[in-house]
C-alpha positions in Angstrom: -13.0 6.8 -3.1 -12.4 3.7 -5.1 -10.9 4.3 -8.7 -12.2 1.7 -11.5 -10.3 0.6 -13.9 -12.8 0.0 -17.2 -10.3 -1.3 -19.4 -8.0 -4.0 -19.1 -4.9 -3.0 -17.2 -1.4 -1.4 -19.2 1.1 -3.5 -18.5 2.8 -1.1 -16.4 0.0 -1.4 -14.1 -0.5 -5.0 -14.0 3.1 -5.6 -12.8 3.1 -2.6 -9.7 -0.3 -4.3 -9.4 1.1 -8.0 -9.2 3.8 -7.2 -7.1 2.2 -5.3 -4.2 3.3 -6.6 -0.8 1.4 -9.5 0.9 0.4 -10.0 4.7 1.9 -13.0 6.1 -1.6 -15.1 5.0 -1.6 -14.0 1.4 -4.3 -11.1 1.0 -3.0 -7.3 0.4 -4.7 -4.9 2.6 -4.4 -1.1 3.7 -1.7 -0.4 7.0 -5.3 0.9 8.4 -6.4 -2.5 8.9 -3.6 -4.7 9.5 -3.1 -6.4 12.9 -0.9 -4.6 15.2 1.6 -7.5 15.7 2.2 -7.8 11.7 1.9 -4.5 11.3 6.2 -3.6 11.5 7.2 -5.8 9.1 4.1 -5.1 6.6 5.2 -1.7 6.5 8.7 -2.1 5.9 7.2 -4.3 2.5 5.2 -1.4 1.9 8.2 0.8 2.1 10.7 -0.9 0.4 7.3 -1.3 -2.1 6.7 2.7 -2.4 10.4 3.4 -3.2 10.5 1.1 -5.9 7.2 2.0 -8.1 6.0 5.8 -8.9 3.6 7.3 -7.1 0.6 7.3 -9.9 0.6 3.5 -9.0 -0.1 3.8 -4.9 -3.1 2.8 -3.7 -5.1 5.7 -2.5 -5.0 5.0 1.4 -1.1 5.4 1.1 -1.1 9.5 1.9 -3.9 9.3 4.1 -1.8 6.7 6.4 1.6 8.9 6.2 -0.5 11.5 7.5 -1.8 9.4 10.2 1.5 8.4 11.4 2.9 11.9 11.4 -0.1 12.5 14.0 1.0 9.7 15.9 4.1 11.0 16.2 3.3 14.3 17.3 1.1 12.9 20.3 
């Protein structure tokens, strides 16, 4: 599910918005779909990302790929 923002975005917003990691060729995309040869050190952005903002700012597909990794780790 896709949340819409009506309004123009709070500041607050805007700047966890502005500052949410990069790939290596400029576009921000979900851990689902990155490349697996980028995909190390797009995490670790996405880490270091996560622990610096709270959690009403992550992007939607962040639980559902903790989840996924914790059943990659159990296989």
């Amino acid at each position: 599910m896709t949340k819409y923002q009506l309004s123009p975005l709070r500041h607050d917003y805007l700047d966890a918005y502005l500052s949410i990691p990069e790939t290596s060729t400029g576009v921000v995309i979900s851990l689902f779909y990155v490349p697996p040869g980028e995909r190390e050190s797009y995490q670790r952005k996405w880490r270091d990302w996560l622990g610096s903002h709270d959690k009403r700012y992550w992007p939607e597909w962040v639980e559902p790929w903790g989840l996924h990794c914790k059943q990659q780790a159990r296989q």
